[in-house]
Structures are given as structure tokens and as C-alpha cells.
C-alpha positions in Angstrom: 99.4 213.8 148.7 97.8 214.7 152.1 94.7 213.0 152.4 92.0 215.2 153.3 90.1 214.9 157.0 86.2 215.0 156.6 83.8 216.0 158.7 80.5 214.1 158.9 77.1 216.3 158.8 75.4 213.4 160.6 73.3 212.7 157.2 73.8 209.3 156.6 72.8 209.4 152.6 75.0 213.2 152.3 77.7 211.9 154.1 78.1 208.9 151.6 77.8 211.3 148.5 80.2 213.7 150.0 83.0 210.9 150.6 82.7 210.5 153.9 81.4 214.4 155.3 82.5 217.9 154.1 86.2 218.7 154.1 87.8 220.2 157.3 88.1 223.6 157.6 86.2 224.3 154.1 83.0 226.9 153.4 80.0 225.4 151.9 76.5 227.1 150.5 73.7 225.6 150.6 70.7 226.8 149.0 67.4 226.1 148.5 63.5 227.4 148.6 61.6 228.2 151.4 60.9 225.4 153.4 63.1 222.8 151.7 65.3 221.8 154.9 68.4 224.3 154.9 67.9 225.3 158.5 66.8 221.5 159.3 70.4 220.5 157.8 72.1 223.1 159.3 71.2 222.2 162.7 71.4 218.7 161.9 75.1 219.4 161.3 75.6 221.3 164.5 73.8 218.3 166.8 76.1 215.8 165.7 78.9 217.6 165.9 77.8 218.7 169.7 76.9 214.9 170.4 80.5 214.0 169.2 82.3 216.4 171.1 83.1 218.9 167.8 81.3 222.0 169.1 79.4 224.9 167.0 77.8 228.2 166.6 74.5 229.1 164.7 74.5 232.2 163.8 70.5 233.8 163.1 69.8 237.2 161.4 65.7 236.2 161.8 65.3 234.1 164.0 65.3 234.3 167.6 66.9 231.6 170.0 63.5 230.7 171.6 62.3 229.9 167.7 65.2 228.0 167.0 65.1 225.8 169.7 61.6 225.0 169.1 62.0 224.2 165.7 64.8 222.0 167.0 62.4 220.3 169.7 60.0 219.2 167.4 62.9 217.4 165.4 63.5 216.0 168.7 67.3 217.4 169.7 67.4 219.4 173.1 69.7 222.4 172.0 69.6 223.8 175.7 70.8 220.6 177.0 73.7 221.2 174.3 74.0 224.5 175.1 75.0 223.7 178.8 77.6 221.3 178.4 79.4 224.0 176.1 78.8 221.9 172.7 76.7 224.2 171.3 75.8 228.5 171.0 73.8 230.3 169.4 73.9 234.0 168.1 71.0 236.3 167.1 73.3 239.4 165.2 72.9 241.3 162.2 74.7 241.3 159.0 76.7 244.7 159.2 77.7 243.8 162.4 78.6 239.9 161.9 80.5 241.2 159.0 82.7 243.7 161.3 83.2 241.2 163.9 84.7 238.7 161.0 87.0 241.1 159.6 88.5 241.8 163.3 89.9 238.4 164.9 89.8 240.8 168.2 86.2 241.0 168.1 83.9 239.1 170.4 83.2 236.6 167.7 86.6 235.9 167.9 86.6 235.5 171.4 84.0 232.8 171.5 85.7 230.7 168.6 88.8 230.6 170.7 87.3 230.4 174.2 84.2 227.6 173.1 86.5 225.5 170.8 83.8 225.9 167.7 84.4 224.2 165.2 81.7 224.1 162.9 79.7 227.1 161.8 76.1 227.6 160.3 74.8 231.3 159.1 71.4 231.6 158.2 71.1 233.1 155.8 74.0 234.8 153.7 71.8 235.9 151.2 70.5 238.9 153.7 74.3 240.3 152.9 73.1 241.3 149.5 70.6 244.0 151.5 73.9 245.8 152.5 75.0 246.9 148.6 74.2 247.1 145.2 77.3 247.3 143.9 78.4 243.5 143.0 81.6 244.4 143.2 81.6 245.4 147.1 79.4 242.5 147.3 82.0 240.0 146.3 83.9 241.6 148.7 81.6 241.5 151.5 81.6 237.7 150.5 85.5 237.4 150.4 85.4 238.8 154.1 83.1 236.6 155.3 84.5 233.0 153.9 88.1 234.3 154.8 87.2 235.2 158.4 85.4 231.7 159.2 88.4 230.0 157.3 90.9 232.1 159.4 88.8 230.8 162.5 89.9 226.7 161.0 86.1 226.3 161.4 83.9 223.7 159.0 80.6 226.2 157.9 77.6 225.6 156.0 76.6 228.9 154.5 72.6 228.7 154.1 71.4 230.5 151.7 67.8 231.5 149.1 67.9 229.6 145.8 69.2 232.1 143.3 66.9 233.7 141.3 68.9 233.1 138.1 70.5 229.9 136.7 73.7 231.2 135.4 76.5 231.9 138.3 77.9 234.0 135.7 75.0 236.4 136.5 74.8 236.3 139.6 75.1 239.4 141.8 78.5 238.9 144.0 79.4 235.5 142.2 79.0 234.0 145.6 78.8 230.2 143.9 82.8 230.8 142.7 84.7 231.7 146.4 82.6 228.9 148.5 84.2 225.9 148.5 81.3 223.8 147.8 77.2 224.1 146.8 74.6 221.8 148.1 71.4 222.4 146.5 68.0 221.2 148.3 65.7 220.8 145.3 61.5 219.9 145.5 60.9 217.3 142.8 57.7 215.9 141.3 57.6 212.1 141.9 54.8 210.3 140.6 52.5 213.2 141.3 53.9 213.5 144.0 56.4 216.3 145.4 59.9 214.6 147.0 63.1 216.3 148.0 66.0 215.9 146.6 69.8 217.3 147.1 72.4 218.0 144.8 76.3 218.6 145.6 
């Protein structure tokens, strides 16, 4: 059996729960509360990929490259210095229009996967696809575009994403939890009256 290449997120404690990183080429959700780390993780994934010479692409339906790379400076990584040694991009898009650039491997998306060598991906956040339909069913597909584009692309992506609002996957609308390849889930926890993160694959 072919043994599987990982690819390290940087997180020392994830990466030794996850065997060693995530699994090349593969499409992972992670979801969480507000404020629980997702876009901390995200970019935690990307800056060690960058500082090791596996370049990446965040891709932001809120917030704005000047936000990002101040949330990223007070974490202490430089994401312009990343930037211009060609490590790192970052696109500010929209959902509908992300979503037609994944389904053409012509489109400029395409172009800057090829042309900047990205290999890892982070989207933040896939839940805002679920504004685009109410049908599940074109949902699902609108979730089968995406993961097959960034898959057709080789790339490793973390898929961030609002904790869903009901327990049962069964229920939920577009069954996105069954066509990722993975779920990480960023959970707050009471320790000793005290609140804690936690995480969950």
C-alpha cells in the first residue's frame, strides 16, 4: 500500500494527533464558534507552509487584506514579507464568483495556482455558500464544485467554516461533513470554571 505524504499545519500538538499533518492533496473543514481560532489556524497553516517553501492562497469573502494582515501581525508573522518572496497571496472575492472560477480550470484562479506553485489553500468561510441557495440539493452541489476544483488544483485546503447549528450531519443542509475529507472541530470548554479550548479531528 502507498503510504500516504502528510503535510504539517505547523501545530505541533495537531500535527501529532493528525499522524504527522493532514494528507496531501486532501479537503478539510474546520469549524468552530466565533472567535475560537479558525482563521488563527488557517493562517497558521499557510505561514509555515510559506516559511518551508510550500506556498498558499487565502481566500476572504469578509475580510479585507489590510485586516488580515493585521490580525496576522499581532500573532507576530509578517504576511507582506511573505507575500514578496511569492510564498504567500491573498484574495478578497465573493462566493458566486470563487465558485465560477473553480468550476473553470481556465479561470484566473487557475492561473495563479499554476503560475504561484500554491499548494495549500484556506477559504474563509464556506459556510457563506449556503447564502447562494435554499435548495440542499444545489447546495451539495455547489459543495461538490468546490472540493473537486481545489482537488483538481493537487492543492492541501482547510475549509473554515461556522459550527453547525444542528448536531446530526444527517440534517444538515448540503451534507457538507460527508464530501470533505476530514472535520476539525475548535470547541470552548469549561475547565475548572474556567473556559479552555479544545480541538477535535
Amino acid at each position: 500500500m502507498t503510504k500516504q505524504i502528510r503535510v504539517a499545519t505547523g501545530v505541533t500538538g495537531l500535527d501529532e494527533m493528525l499522524s504527522g499533518g493532514l494528507v496531501r492533496g486532501s479537503t478539510v473543514l474546520v469549524r468552530g464558534a466565533p472567535g475560537c481560532g479558525k482563521t488563527s489556524l488557517g493562517l497558521q497553516y499557510l505561514v509555515y507552509g510559506a516559511r518551508n517553501n510550500d506556498p498558499g492562497l487565502f481566500i476572504s469573502f469578509e475580510e479585507f487584506p489590510a485586516s488580515i494582515h493585521r490580525d496576522a501581525e499581532s500573532l507576530g508573522w509578517n504576511l507582506a514579507e511573505l507575500e514578496e518572496a511569492g510564498q504567500l497571496h491573498l484574495m478578497f472575492t465573493t462566493p458566486q464568483v470563487l465558485l465560477d472560477s473553480l468550476a473553470s480550470p481556465q479561470s484566473a484562479l487557475g492561473r495563479l495556482m499554476m503560475d504561484g506553485g500554491i499548494q495549500r489553500v484556506v477559504l474563509d468561510s464556506v459556510t457563506h455558500f449556503a447564502r447562494l441557495t435554499d435548495d440542499p440539493v444545489k447546495l451539495r452541489a455547489i459543495y461538490n464544485t468546490i472540493i473537486n476544483g481545489l482537488k483538481r488544483e493537487g492543492v492541501t485546503s482547510l475549509l473554515l467554516g461556522e459550527e453547525s447549528r444542528t448536531p446530526d450531519p444527517r440534517q444538515e443542509p448540503g451534507k457538507l461533513s460527508y464530501v470533505v475529507d476530514g472535520i476539525i472541530m475548535l470547541r470552548y470548554v469549561e475547565v475548572e470554571s474556567a473556559m479552555q479550548r479544545a480541538i477535535v479531528v
